[in-house]
C-alpha positions in Angstrom: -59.3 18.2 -76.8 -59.2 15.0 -74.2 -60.1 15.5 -71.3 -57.3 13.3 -70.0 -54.7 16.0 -71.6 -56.7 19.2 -70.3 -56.7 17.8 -67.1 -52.7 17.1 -67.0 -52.3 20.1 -68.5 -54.0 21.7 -66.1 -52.5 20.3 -63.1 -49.0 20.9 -64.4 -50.2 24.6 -64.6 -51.2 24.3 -61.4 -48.5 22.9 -59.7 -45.9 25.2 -61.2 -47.9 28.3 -60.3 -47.7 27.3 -56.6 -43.9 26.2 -56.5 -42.6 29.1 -58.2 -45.4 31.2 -56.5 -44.1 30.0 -53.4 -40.7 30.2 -54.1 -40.6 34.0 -55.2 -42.7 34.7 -51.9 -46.0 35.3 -53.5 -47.9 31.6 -52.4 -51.1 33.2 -53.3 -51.0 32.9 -56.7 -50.6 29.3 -56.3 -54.1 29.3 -54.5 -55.9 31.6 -56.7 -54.4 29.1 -59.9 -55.4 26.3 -58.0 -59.0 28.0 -57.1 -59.4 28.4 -60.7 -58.4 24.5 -61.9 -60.8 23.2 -59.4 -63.5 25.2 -60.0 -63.7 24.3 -63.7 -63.2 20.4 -62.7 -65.4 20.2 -60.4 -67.9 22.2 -62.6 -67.5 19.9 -65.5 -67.2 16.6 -64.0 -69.2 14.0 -64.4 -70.2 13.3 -60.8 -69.6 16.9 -58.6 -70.4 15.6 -54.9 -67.9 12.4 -55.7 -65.5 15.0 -56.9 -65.7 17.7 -53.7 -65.3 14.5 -51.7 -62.3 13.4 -53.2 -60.9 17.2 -52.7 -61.8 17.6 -48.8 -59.8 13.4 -48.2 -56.6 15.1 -50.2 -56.7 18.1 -48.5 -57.2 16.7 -44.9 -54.7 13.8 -45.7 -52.2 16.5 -47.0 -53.0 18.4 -43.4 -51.9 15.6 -42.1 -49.1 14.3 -43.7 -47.4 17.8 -44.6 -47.7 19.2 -41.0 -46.3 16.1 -39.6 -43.2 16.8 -42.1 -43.0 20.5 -40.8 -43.3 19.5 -36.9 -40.3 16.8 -37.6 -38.2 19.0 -39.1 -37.4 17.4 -41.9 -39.1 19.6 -44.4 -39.6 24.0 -44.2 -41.4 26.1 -46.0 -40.7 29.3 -46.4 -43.5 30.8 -47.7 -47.5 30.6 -46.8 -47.9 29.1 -43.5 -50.5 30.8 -41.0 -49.6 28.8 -38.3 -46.9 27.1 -36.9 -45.8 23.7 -37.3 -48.8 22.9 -40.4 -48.6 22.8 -44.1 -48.6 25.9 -45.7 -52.1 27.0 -47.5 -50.5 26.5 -51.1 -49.5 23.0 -50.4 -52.9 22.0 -49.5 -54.0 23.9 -52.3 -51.8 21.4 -54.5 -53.2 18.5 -52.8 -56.5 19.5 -53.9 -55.2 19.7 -57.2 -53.9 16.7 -57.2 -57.3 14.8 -56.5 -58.4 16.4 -60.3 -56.2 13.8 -61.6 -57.1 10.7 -59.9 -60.5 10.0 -62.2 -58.9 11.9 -65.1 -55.1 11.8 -66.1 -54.0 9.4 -63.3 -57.1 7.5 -64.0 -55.0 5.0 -65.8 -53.9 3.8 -62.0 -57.1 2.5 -60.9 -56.4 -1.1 -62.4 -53.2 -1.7 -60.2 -53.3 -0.4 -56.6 -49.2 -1.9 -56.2 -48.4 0.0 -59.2 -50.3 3.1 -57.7 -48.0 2.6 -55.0 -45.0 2.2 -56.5 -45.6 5.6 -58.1 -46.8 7.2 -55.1 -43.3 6.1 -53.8 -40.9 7.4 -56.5 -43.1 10.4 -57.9 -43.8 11.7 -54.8 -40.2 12.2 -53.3 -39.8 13.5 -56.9 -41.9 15.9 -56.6 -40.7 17.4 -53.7 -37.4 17.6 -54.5 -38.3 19.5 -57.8 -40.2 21.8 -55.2 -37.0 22.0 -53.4 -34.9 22.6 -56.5 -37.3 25.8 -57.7 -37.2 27.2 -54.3 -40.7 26.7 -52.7 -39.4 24.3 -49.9 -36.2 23.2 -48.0 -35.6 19.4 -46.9 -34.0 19.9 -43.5 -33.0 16.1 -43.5 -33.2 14.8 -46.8 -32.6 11.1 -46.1 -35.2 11.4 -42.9 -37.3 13.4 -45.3 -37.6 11.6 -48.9 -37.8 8.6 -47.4 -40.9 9.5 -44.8 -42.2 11.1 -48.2 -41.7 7.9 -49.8 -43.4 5.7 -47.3 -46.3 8.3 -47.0 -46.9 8.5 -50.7 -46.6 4.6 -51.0 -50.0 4.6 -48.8 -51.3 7.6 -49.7 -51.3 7.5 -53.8 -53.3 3.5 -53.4 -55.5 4.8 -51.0 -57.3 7.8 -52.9 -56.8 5.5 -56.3 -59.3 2.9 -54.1 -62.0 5.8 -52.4 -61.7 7.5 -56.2 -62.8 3.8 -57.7 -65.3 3.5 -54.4 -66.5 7.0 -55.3 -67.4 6.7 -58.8 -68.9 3.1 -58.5 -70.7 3.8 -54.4 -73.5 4.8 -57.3 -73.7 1.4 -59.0 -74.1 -0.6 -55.9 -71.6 -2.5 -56.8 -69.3 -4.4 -54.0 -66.6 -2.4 -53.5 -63.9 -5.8 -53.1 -62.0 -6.4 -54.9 -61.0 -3.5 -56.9 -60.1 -5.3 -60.1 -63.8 -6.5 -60.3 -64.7 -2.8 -59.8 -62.3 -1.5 -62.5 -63.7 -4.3 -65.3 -67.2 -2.9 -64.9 -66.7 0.1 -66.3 
């Protein structure tokens, strides 16, 4: 089977083992899916370290980003936070499954950082509020909150395509500006 479909497949898994994990009050299931998903990328991919690095930037963005949302109050989350005021452990589990697609089924991105953001704009908020539909999570202010999600994931979704393109070309030596010159070497 391709790669690109395993890997989609995969991260769909994923993410509906955390939401509805989440939701039904059991959030470590989402982890221990998630746990599993990575593992096998990371064990099969082409270039490991790039990979693990890839993980730790989603996860610390997704730190970031989601514990800002709590400590607004325009996003809760019912389920799986160990301290107050951050991002629940299964939604930084799902940002590390979300860097498995950026060389693989989201690869396709890499040749259009506007259209990565433009994605990262509607896909994101989109995601949430499916997240919010199955249970997992509550937008407090959903105006406040889609829209910050929208602006964060209009940075955020260009920004790992670029360090996933810098990643996997770092070992060519080859300039890392600009990144349609990097994606026409492959």
């Amino acid at each position: 089977m391709n790669r690109t479909l395993i890997n989609f497949a995969a991260f769909q898994a994923g993410w509906f083992t955390c939401v509805l994990g989440a939701a039904n009050g059991m959030p470590w299931l989402g982890l221990l899916a998630v746990s599993l998903v990575v593992a096998l990328h990371v064990r099969t991919a082409g270039q490991p370290a790039n990979e693990l690095r890839l993980l730790a930037l989603c996860v610390i963005i997704g730190l970031v980003f989601d514990s800002l949302l709590v400590a607004s109050g325009w996003v809760r989350y019912p389920n799986g936070m160990l301290l107050s005021g951050m991002a629940p452990y299964w939604i930084l589990a799902m940002w590390a499954l979300f860097s498995t697609t950026l060389n693989y089924s989201m690869g396709w991105l890499k040749s259009s950082l506007p259209l990565a953001s433009v994605m990262g704009a509607v896909f994101g908020p989109l995601s949430y509020l499916a997240g919010q539909r199955l249970g997992a999570i509550e937008l407090l202010e959903p105006l406040y909150g889609l829209l910050a999600l929208a602006f964060i994931w209009a940075v955020v979704m260009p920004t790992l395509v670029y360090v996933a393109v810098y990643l996997d070309h770092r070992r060519k030596a080859v300039p890392v500006l600009p990144l349609q010159k990097l994606t026409e070497t492959e």
